[in-house]
MMTF fields as JSON, N, C-alpha, C and O atoms, coordinates in Angstrom:
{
  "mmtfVersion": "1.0.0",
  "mmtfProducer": "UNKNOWN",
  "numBonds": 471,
  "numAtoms": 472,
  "numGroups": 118,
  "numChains": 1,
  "numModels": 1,
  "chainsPerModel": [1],
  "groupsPerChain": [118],
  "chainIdList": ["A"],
  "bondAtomList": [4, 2, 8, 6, 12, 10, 16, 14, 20, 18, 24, 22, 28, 26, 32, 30, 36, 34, 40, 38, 44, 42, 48, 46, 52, 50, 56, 54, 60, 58, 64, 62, 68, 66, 72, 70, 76, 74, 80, 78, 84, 82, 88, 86, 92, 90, 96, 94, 100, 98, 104, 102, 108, 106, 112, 110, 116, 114, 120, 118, 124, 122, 128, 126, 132, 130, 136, 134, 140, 138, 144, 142, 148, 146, 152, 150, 156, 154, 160, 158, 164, 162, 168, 166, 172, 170, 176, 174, 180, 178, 184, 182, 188, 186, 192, 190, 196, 194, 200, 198, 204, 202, 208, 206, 212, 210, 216, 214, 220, 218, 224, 222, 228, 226, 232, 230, 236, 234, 240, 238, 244, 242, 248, 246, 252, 250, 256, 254, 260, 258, 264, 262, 268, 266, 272, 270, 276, 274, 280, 278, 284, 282, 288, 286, 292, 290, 296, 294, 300, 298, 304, 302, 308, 306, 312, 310, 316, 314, 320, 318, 324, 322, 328, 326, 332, 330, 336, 334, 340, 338, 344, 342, 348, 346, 352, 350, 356, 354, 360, 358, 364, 362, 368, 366, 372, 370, 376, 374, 380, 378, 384, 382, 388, 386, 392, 390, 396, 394, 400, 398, 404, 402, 408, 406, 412, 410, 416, 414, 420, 418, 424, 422, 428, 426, 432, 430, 436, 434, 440, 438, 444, 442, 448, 446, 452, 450, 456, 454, 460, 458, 464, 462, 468, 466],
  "bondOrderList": [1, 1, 1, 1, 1, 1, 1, 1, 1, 1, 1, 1, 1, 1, 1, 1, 1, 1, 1, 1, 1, 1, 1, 1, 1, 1, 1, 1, 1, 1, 1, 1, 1, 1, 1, 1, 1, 1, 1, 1, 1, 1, 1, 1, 1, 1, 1, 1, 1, 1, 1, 1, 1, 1, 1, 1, 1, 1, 1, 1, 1, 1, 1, 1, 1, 1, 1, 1, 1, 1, 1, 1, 1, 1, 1, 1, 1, 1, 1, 1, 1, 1, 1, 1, 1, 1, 1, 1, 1, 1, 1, 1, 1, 1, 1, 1, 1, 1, 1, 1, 1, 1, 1, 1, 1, 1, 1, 1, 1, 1, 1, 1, 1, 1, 1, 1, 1],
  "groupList": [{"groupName": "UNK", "atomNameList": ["N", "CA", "C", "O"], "elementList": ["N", "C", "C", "O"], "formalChargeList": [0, 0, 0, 0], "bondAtomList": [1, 0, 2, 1, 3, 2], "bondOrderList": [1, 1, 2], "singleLetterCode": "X", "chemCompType": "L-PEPTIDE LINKING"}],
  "groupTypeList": [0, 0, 0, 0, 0, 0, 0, 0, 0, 0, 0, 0, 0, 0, 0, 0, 0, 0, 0, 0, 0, 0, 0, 0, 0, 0, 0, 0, 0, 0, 0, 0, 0, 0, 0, 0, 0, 0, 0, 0, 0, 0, 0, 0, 0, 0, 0, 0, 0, 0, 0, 0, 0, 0, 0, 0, 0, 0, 0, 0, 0, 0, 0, 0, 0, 0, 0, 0, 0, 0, 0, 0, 0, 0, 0, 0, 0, 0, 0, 0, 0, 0, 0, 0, 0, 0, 0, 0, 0, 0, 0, 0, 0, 0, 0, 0, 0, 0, 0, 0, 0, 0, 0, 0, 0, 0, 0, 0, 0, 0, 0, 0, 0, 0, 0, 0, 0, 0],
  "groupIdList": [1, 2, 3, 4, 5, 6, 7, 8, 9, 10, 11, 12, 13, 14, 15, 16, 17, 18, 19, 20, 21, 22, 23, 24, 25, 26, 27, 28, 29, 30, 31, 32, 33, 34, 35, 36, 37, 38, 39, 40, 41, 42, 43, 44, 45, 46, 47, 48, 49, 50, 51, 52, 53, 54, 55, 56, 57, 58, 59, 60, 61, 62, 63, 64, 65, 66, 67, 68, 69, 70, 71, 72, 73, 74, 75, 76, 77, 78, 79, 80, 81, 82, 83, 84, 85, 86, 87, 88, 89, 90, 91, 92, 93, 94, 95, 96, 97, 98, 99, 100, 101, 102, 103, 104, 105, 106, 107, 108, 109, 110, 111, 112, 113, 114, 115, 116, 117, 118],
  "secStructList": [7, 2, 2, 2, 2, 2, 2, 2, 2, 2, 2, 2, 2, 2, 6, 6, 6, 6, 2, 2, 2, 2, 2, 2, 2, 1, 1, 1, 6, 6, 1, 2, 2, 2, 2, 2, 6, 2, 2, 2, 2, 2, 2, 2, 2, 2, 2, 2, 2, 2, 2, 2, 2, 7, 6, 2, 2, 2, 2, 2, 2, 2, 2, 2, 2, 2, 2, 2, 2, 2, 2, 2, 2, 2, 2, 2, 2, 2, 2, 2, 2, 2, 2, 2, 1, 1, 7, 7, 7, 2, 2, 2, 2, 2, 2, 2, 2, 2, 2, 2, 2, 2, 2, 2, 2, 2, 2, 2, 2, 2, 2, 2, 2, 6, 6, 1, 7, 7],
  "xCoordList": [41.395, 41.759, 40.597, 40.679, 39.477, 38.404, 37.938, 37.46, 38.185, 38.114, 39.01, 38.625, 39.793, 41.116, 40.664, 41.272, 39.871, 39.861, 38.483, 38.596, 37.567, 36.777, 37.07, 36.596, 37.902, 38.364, 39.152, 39.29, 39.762, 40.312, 39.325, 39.507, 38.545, 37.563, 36.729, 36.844, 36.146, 35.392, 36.431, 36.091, 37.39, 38.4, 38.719, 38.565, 39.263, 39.701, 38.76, 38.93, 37.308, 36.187, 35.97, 35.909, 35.843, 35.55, 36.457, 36.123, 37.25, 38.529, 38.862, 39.91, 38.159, 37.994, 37.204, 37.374, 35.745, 34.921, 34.8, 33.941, 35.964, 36.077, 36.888, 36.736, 37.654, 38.754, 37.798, 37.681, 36.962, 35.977, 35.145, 34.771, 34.606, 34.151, 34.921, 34.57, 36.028, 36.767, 37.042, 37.08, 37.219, 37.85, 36.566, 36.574, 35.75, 34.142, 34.047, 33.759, 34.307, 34.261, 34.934, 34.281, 36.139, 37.521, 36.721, 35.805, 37.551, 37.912, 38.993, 39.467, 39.522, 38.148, 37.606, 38.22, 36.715, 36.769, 37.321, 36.486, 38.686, 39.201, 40.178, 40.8, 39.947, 40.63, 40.336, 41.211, 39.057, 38.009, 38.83, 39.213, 39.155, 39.802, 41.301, 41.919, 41.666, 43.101, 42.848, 43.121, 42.401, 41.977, 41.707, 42.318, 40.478, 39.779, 40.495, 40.131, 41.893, 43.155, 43.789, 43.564, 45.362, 46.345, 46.135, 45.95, 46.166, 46.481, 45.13, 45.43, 44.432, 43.14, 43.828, 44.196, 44.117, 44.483, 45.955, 46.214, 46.483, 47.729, 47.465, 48.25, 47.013, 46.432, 45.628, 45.969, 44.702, 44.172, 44.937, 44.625, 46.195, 47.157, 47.975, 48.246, 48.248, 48.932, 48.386, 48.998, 47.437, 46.265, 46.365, 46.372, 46.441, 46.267, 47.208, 47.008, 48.355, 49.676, 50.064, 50.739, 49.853, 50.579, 50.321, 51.121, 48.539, 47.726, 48.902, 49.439, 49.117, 49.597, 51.08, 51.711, 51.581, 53.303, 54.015, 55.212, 53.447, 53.935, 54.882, 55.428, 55.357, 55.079, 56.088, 55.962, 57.405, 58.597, 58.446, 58.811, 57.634, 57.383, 56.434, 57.203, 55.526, 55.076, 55.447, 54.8, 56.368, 57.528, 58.22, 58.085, 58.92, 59.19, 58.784, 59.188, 58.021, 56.375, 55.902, 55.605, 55.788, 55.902, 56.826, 56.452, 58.098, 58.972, 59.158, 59.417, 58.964, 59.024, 58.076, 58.233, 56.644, 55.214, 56.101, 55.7, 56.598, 56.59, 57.829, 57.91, 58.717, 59.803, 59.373, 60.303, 58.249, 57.515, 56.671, 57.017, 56.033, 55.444, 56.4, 56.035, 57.579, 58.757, 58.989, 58.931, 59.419, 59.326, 58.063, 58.223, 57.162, 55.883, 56.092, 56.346, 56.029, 56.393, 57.498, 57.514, 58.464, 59.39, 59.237, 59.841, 58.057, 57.884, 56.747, 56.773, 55.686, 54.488, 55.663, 55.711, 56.339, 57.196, 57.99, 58.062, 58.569, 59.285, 58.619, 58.943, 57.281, 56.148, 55.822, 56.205, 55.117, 54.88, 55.791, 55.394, 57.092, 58.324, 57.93, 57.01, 58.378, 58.676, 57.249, 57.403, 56.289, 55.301, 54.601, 53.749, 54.932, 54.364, 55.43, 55.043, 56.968, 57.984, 58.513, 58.806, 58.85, 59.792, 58.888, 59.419, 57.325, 56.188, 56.951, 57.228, 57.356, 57.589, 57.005, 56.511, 56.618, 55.483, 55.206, 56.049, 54.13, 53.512, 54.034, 53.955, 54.59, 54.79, 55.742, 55.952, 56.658, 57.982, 58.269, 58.887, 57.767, 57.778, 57.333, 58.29, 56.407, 55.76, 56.982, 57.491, 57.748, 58.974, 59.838, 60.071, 60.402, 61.62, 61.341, 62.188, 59.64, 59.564, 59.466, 59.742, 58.924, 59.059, 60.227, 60.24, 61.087, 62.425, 62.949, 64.154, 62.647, 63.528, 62.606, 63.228, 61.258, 60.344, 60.946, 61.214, 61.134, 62.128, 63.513, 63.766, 64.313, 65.435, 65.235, 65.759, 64.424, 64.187, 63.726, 64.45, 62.709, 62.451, 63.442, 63.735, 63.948, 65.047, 66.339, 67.032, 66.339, 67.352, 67.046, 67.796, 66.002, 65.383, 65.381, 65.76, 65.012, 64.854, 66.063, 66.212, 67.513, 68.594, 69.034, 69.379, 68.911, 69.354, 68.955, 69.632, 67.084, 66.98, 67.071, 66.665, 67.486, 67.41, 68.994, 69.075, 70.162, 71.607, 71.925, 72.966, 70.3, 70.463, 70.549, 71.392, 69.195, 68.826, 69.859, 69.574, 71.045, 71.865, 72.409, 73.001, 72.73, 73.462, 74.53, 75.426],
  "yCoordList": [-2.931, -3.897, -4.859, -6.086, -4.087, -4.918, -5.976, -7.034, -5.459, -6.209, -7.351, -8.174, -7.406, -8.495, -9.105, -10.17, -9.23, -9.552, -10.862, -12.08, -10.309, -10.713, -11.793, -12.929, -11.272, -12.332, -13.24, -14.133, -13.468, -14.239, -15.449, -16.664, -14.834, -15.364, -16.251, -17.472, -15.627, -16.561, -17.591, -18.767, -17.401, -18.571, -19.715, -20.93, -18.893, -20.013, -20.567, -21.625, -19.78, -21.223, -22.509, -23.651, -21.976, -22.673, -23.661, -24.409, -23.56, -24.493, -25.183, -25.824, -25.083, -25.909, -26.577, -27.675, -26.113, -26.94, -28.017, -28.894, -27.918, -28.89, -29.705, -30.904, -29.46, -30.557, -31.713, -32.921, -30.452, -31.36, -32.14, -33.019, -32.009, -32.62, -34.058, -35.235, -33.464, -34.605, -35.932, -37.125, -35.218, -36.06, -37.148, -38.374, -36.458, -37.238, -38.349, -39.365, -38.308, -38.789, -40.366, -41.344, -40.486, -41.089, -42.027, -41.713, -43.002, -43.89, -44.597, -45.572, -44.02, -44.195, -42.483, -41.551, -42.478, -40.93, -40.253, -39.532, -40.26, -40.072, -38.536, -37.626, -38.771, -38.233, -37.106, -36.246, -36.829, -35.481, -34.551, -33.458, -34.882, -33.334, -32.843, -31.799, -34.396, -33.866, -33.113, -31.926, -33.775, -32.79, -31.532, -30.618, -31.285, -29.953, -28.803, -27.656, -29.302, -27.975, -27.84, -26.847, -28.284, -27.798, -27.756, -26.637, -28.804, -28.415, -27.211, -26.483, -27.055, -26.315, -25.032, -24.371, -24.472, -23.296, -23.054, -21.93, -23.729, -23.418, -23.224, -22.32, -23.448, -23.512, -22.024, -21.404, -21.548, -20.506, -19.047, -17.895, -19.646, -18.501, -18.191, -17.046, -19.268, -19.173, -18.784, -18.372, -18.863, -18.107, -16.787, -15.919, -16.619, -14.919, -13.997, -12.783, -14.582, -13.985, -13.781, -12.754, -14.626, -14.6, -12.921, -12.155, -12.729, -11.533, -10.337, -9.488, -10.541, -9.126, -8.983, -7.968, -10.331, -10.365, -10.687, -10.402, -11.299, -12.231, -12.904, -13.146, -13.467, -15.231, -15.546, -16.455, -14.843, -15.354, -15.847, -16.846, -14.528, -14.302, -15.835, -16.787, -16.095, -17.242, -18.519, -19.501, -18.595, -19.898, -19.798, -20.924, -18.937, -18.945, -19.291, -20.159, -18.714, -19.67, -21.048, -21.739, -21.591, -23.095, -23.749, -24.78, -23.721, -24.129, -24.426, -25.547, -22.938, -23.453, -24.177, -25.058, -24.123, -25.241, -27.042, -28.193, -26.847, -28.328, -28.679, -29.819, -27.882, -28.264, -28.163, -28.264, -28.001, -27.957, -29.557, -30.393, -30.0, -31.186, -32.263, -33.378, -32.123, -33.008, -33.664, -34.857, -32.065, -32.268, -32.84, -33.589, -32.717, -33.272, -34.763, -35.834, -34.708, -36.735, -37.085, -38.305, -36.531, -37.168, -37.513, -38.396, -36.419, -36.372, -37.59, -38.417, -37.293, -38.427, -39.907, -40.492, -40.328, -41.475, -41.682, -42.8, -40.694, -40.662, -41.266, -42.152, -40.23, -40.698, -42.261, -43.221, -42.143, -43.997, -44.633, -45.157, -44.732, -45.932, -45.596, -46.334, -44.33, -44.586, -44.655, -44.396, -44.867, -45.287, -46.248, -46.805, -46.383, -48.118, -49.279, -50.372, -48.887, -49.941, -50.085, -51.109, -47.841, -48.439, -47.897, -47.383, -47.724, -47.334, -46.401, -46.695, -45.207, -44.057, -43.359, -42.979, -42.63, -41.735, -40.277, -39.887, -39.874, -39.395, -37.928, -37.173, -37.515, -35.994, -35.728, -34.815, -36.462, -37.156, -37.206, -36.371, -38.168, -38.261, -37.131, -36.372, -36.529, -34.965, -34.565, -34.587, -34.089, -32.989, -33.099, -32.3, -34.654, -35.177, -35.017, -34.68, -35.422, -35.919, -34.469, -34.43, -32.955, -31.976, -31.236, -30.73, -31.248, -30.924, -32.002, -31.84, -32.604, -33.121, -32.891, -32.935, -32.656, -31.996, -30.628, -30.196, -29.971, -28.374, -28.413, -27.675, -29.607, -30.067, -30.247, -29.564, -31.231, -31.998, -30.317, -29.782, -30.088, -28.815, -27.761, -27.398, -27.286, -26.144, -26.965, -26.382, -28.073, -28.528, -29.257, -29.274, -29.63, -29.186, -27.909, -27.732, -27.014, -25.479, -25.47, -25.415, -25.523, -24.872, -25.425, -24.732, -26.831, -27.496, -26.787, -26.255, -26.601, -26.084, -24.366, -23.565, -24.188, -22.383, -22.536, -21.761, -23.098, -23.049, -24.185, -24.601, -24.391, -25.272, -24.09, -23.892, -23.111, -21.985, -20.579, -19.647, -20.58, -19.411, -19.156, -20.17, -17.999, -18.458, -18.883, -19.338],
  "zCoordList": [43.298, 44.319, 44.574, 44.637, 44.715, 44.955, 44.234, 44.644, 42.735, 41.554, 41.167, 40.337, 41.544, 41.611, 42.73, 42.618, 43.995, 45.079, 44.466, 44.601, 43.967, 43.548, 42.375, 42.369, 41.415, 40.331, 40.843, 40.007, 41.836, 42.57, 43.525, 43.598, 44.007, 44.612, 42.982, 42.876, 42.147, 41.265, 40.732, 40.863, 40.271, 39.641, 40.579, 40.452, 41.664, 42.727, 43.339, 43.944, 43.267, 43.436, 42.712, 43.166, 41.212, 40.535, 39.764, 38.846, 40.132, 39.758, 41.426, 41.506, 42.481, 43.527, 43.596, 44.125, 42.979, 42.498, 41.723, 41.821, 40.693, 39.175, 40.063, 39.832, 40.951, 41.213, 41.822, 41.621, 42.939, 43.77, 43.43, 44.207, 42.089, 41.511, 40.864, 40.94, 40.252, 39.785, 40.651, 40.351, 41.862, 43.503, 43.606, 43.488, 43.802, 43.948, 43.417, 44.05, 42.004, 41.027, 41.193, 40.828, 41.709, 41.452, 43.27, 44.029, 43.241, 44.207, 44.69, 44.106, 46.028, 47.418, 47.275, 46.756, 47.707, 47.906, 49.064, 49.611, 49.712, 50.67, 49.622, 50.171, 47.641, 46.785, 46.97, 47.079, 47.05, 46.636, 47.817, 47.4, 49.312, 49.447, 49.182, 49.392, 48.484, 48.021, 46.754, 46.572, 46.06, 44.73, 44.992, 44.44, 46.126, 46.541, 46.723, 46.464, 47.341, 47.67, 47.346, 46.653, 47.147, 47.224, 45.379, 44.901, 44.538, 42.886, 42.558, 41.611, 42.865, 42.474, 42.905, 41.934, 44.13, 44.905, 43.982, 43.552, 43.839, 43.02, 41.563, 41.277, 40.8, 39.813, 39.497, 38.49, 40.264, 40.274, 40.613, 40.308, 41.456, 42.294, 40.694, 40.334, 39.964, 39.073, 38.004, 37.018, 38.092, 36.574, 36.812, 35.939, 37.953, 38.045, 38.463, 38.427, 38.906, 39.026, 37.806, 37.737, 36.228, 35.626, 34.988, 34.452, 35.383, 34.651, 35.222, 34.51, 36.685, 37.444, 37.324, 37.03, 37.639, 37.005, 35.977, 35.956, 35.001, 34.17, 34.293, 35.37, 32.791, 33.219, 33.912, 34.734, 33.749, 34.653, 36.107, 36.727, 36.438, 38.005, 38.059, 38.188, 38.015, 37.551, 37.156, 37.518, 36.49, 35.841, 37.325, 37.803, 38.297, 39.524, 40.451, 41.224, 40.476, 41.735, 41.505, 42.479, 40.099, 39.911, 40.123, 40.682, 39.954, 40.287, 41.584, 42.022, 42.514, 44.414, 44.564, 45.409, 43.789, 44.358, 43.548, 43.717, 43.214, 42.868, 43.663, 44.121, 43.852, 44.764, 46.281, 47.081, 46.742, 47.911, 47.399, 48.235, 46.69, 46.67, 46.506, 46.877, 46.006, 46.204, 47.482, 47.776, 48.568, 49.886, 50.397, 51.361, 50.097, 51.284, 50.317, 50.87, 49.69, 48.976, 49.617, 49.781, 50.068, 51.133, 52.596, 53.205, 53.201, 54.132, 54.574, 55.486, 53.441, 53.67, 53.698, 54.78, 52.826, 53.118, 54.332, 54.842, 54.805, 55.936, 57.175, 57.967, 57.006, 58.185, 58.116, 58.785, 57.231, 56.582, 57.31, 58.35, 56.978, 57.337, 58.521, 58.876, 59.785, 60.905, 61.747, 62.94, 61.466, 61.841, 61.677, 62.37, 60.896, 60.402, 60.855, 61.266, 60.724, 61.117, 62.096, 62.712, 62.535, 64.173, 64.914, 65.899, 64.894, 65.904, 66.692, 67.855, 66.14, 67.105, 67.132, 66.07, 68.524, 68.632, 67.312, 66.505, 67.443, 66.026, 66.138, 65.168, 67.377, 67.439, 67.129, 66.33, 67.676, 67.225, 65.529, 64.867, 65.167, 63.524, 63.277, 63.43, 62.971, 62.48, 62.342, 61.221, 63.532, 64.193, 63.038, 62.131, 63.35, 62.397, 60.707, 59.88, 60.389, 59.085, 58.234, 57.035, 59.202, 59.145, 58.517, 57.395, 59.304, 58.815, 57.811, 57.616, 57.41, 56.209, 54.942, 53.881, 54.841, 54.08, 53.799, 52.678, 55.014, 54.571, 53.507, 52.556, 54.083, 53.689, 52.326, 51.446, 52.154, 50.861, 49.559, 48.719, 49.849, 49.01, 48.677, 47.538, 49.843, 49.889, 48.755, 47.922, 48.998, 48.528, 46.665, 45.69, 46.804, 45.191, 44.661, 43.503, 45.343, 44.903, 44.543, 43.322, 45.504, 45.224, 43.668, 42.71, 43.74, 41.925, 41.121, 40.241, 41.409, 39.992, 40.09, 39.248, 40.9, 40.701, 40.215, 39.262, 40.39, 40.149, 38.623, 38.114, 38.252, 36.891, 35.951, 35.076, 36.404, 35.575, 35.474, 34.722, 36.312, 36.03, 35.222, 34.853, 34.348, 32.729, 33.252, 32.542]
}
């Protein structure tokens, strides 16, 4: 356990590091902490799930992470329009742009999980 705890810890550093690095790199640098998290942390979750579950279990878990970045690309737009056009308050938008981020994913997931049934 400990040992998996640890190999987890060195990979998922260092593939937070390379991103961070990459981010640095690139301009504006506003990149470096998008790079820093979410593809790096996924990336590493997925290197090492594949060791403990293989690959299906894995080909599964990519699938919900990209049908989760679908949703937040709907949501970052959502926000955008109603804040930038009909200036409605920000807690407000969050709330709304929230649930259709859920919407949007759940509802990618369902296509491609009902693409893949024999």
């Amino acid at each position: 356990m400990w040992s998996e705890l640890l190999l987890r810890g060195l990979v998922g550093g260092t593939i937070v590091s390379a991103f961070a690095l990459a981010g640095d790199a690139l301009k504006p640098k506003s990149f470096a902490g998008l790079f820093g998290a979410a593809p790096s942390v996924a990336i590493a979750s997925l290197a090492l799930t594949v060791h403990s579950r293989g690959g299906e279990y894995v080909a599964t878990e990519a699938q919900s992470m990209i049908a989760g970045t679908i949703g937040f690309a709907a949501y970052a737009w959502l926000v955008c329009r109603l804040l930038l056009r009909a200036r409605h308050p920000a807690g407000s938008v969050a709330t709304v742009a929230l649930i259709a981020w859920f919407a949007v994913a759940f509802g990618v997931w369902e296509i491609v999980r009902s693409a893949h049934l024999p």
